[in-house]
C-alpha positions in Angstrom: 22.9 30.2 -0.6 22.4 26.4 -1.3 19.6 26.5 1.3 18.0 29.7 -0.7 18.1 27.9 -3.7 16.5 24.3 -2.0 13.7 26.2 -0.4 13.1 27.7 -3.9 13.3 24.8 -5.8 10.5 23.3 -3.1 8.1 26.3 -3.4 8.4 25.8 -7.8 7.9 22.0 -7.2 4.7 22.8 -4.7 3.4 24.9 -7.3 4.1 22.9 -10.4 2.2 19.9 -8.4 -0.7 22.4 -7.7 -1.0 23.3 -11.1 -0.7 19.9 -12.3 -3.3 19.0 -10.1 -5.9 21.4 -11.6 -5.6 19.2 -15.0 -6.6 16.3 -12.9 -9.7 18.0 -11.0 -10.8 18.5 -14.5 -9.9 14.8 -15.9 -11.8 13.6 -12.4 -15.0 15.5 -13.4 -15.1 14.9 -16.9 -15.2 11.0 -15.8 -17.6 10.7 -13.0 -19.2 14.0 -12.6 -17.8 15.3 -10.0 -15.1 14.9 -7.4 -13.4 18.2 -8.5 -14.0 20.1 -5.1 -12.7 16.9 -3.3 -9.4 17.6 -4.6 -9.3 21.2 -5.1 -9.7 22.3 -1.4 -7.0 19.8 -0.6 -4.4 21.3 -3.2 -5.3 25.2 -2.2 -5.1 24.6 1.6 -2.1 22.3 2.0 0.0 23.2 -1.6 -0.6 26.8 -2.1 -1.3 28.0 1.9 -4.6 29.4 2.0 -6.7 29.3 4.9 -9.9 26.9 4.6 -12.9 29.9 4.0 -10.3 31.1 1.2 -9.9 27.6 -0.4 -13.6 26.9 0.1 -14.5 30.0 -2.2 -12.1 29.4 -4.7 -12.6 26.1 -5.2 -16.1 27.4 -6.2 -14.9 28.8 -8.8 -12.9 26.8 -10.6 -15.3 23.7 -10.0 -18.2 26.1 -11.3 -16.2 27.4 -13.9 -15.1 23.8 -14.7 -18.5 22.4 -14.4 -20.1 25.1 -16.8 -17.7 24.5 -19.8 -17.9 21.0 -19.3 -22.0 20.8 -19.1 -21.6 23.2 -22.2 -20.9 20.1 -24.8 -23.5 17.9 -23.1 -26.0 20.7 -23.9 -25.2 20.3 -27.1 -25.7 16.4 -27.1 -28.7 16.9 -25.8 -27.6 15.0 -22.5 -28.9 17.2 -19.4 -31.7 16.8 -18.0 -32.9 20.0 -17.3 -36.3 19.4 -16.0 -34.5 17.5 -13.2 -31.7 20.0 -12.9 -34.1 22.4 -11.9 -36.2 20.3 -9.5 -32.7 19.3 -7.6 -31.1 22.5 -8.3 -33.4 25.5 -7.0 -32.9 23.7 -3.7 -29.8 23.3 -4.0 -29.0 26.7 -4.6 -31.3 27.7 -1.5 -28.6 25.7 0.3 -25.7 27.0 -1.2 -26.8 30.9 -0.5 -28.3 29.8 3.2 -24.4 28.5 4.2 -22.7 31.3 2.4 -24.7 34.5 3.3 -26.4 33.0 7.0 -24.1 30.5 8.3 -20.4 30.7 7.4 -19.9 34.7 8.3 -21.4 34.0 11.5 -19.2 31.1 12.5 -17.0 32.1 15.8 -13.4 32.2 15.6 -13.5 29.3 18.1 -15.9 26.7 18.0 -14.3 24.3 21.1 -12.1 26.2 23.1 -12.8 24.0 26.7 -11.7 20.7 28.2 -8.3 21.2 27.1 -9.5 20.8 23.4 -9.5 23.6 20.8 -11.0 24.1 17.8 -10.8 27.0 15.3 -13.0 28.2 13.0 -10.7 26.6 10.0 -10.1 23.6 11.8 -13.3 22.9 12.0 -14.4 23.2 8.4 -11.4 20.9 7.3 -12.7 18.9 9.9 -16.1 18.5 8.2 -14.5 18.5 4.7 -12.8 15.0 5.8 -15.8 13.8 7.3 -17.0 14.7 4.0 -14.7 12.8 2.0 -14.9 9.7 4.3 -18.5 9.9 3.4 -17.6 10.4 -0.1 -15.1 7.0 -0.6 -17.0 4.8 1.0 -19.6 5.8 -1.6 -16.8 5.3 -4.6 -15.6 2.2 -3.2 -18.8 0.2 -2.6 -19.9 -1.5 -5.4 -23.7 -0.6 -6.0 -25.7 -2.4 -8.5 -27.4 -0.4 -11.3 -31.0 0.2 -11.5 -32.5 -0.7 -14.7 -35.0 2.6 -14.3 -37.2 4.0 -11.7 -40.8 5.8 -12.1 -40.8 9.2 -11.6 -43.0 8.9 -8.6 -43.8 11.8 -6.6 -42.2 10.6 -3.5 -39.1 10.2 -5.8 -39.3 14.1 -6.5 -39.5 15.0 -2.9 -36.5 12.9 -2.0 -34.7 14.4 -4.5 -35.7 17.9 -3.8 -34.6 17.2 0.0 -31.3 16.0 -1.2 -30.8 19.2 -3.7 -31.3 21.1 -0.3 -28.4 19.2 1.6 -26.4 18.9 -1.1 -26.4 23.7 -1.0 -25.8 23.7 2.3 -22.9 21.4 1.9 -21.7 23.1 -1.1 -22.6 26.7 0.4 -20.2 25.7 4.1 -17.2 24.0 2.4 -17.2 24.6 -1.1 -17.9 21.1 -2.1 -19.8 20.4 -5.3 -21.3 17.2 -4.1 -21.3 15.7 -7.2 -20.7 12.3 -5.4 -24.1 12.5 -3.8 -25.8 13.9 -6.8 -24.9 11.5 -9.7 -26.4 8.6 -7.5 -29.7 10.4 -6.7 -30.2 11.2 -10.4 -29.5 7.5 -11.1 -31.2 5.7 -8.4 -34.5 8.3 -7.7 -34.9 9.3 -11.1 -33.6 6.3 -13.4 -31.3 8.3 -15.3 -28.6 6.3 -17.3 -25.3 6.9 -16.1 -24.0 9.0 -18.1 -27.1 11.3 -18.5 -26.7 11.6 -15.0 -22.9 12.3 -14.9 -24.3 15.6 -17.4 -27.0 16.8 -15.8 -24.7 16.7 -12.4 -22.3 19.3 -14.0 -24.7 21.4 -14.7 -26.2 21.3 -11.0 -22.5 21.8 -9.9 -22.0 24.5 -12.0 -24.9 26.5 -11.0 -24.4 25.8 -7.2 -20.2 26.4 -7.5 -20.8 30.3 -9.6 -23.6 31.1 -7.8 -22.0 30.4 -4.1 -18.6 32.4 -5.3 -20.3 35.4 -6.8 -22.4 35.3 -3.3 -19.6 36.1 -1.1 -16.3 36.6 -3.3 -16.4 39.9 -1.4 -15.5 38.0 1.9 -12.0 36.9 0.8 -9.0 38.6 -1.3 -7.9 36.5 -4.5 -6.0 36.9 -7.2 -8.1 36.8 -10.7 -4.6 35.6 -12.9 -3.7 32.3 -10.6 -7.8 31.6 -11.1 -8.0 31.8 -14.6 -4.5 30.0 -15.2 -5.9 27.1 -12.8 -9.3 27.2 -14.2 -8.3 26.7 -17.8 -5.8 24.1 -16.9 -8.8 22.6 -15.0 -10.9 23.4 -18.3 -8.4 21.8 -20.4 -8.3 18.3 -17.8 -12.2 17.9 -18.2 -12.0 17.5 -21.5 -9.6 14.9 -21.7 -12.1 13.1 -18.9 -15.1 13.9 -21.2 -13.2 12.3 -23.8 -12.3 9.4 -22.2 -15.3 9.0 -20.4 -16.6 8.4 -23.9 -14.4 5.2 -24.0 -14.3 3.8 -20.8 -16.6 3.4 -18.0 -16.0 6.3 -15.3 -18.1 3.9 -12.9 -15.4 1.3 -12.7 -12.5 3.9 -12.0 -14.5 5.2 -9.0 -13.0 2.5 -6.4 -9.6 3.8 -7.3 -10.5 7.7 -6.5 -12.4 6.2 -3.8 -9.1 5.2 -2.5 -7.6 7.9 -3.5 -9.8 10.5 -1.1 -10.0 8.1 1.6 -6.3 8.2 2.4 -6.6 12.8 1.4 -9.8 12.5 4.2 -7.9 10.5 6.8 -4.4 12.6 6.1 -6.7 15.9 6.9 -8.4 14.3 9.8 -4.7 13.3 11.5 -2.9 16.5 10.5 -5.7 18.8 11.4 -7.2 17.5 15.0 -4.1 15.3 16.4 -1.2 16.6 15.3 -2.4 20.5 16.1 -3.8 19.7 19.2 -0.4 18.0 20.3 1.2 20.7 18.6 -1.1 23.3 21.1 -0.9 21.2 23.9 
């Protein structure tokens, strides 16, 4: 009986964390502009057990979902950019419906199965999600100087156009907003102050994030209550970031996340490709 009741008390205390973390996706997003999915597949694979294509798709929701309502009070601030939302994003979304409709159904269930090695299908997308948010910290914790504005050259455009392809195709295979690679193309091709930049990413994300769910939301089973519930707890957290992103710089609290999903990228990497393969061996 008192091992019932421990092993329930563990599976509330998973899910209150999960839900708890929801608030913060939000909070990160409403600060720097993205970050959400970074967290999000994290918390759906390893706190509430669903395999990696299932996380992947549902983080797409509640980043998109998250995204939208955020961008919604930038539009009217007049914040986005929506000339250059559409330059990055039509790409982009090229990418996200090439991953989701071409290249994720048609993955094999094994990608490595030789040498002793083995490599599933999910393994292998948490695999690149890491690599992913490796990528991603090193780019939070490096301090970058600030450009004080950049002509909107044409070779600019075509740069960012190339980068609103890879950052679909990323979004589309592991349900990663890329809003980490996004703010600093606005800023750095385009000259876009920070925070004009940290809108006009949300409503890239958001665009990419629906539009990549609603494209294959057939291929996995979910449950529409737990989404809204973490949505609008993700809702309600990007507020509180909006808000305090009006008082503080999100710029110098990105070192700290950057941390922060260096430690989630390695954890994944060890858990993931060592510890399964001893465990398989």
């Amino acid at each position: 009986m008192k091992k019932l009741k421990s092993i329930f008390a563990e599976i509330i205390s998973m899910e209150l964390l999960g839900y708890f973390s929801a608030v913060v996706i939000g909070l990160v997003m409403g600060l720097i502009g993205g970050g959400g999915s970074i967290l999000s597949v994290p918390v759906f694979v390893y706190v509430f057990g669903f395999d990696p294509v299932t996380a992947t798709t549902l983080s797409l929701f509640v980043v998109g979902v998250t995204s939208l309502v955020g961008s919604a009070g930038f539009v009217k601030e007049k914040m986005i950019d929506f000339q250059t939302a559409l330059i990055f994003g039509i790409p982009s979304v090229l990418g996200v419906l090439f991953s989701r409709r071409l290249v994720l159904p048609h993955l094999p269930e094994y990608i490595i199965s030789r040498w002793g090695i083995t490599m599933t299908r999910d393994m292998f997308l948490l695999f690149l999600f890491a690599i992913l948010m490796l990528i991603a910290s090193a780019k939070m914790i490096r301090k970058t100087e600030r450009p004080s504005g950049r002509k909107q050259t044409e070779n600019n455009y075509t740069i960012l156009i190339s980068q609103g392809l890879l950052v679909g195709i990323i979004t589309g295979l592991i349900g990663a907003g890329g809003g980490f690679l996004i703010v600093p193309a606005l800023v750095m091709l385009i000259g876009l102050p920070m925070k004009r930049a940290v809108a006009t990413s949300l409503f890239i994300i958001a665009l990419n994030s629906i539009l990549g769910f609603l494209s294959t939301m057939k291929m996995v089973a979910h449950d529409w209550t737990f989404l809204i519930v973490f949505s609008s707890l993700s809702v309600a957290g990007i507020f509180i970031g909006i808000v305090l992103a009006k008082k503080m710089d999100g710029r110098k609290l990105k070192p700290l996340f950057g941390w922060v999903v260096l430690f989630m990228g390695l954890f994944i990497i060890i858990k993931e490709i060592f510890i399964k393969q001893q465990i398989a061996i």
